[in-house]
Structure formats: C-alpha cells, structure tokens
C-alpha positions in Angstrom: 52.2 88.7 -6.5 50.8 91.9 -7.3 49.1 90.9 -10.7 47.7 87.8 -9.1 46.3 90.1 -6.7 45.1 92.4 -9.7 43.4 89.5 -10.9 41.6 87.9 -7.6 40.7 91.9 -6.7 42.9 90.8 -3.4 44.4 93.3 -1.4 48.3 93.7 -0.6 50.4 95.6 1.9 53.5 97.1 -0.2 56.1 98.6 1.0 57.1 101.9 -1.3 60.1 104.1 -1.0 58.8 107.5 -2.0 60.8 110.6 -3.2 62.7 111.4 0.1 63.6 107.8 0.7 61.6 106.9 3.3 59.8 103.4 3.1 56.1 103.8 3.0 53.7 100.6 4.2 50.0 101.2 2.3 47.5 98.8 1.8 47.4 98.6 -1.8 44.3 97.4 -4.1 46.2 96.4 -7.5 43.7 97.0 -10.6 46.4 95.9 -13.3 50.5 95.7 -13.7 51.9 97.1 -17.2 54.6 99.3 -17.8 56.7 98.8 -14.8 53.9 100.6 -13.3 51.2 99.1 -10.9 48.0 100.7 -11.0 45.3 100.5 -8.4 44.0 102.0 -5.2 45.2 103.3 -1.6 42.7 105.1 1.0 40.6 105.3 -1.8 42.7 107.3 -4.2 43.9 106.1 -7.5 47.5 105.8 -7.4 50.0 104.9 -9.7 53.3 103.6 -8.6 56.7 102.8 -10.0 57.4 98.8 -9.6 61.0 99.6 -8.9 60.0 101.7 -5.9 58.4 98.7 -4.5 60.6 97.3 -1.3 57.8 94.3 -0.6 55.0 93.0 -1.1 52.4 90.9 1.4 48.8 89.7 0.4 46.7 91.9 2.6 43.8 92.0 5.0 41.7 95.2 5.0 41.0 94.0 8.9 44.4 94.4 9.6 45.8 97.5 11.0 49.1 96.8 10.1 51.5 94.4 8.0 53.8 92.0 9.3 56.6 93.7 11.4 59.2 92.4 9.0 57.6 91.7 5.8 57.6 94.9 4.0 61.3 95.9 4.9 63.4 93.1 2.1 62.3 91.8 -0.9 62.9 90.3 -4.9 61.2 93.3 -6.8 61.0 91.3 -9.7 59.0 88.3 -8.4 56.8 90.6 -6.9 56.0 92.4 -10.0 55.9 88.6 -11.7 54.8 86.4 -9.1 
C-alpha cells in the first residue's frame, strides 16, 4: 500500500508506534519506500519512518479529520510495506 501510494502521490493514514509505545495515527504523504524505511511527509515535515514501527496502514483523505475507528489499530506490516 504505501509504495502504491508513493507512486499515485496518494495520501495514507498510518498507524506508528513511536519510542514510548504509544500508537500514533498521522496522515502520511509517502514519497518513496527503500530500506525498510518509508520516506515522505506529515504536517508538512519530512519524516522518515521505520516500516517495522508501522501498526496499519489506510489510503487517506486530507478532508478527513480522522481515520477509521478501527483501521489503524491491527495490521500485516509486510503487505503494507509491499502491497
């Protein structure tokens, strides 16, 4: 999902478990997977992010003010970094 969102310049909602555990929802703007790293943009900072820190993945909506309730919370990492 998120380098077919790299490559239609799509948005995506990710859930992210950052350093202290806790399970951050961003809307992401993917720019290229490589590495095990995706690299793109989130409130209009570059960001970097681990792929295994990645708890789910939804194509976003900048419109929307919030994922689905549910989406973000289980996921298959790999097929996110593949699909």
């Amino acid at each position: 999902m998120l380098r077919d969102a790299a490559a239609d310049r799509q948005s995506v909602w990710l859930g992210y478990s950052d350093a202290d555990g806790r399970v951050l929802r961003i809307l992401f703007y993917p720019e290229r997977v490589e590495g095990g790293r995706v690299h793109g943009t989130a409130d209009g900072a570059a960001r970097t992010l681990s792929i295994h820190r990645v708890t789910g993945a939804v194509q976003g909506c900048p419109a929307a003010a919030q994922p689905p309730p549910s989406a973000l919370t289980t996921a298959d990492v790999a097929a996110t970094a593949s699909d």
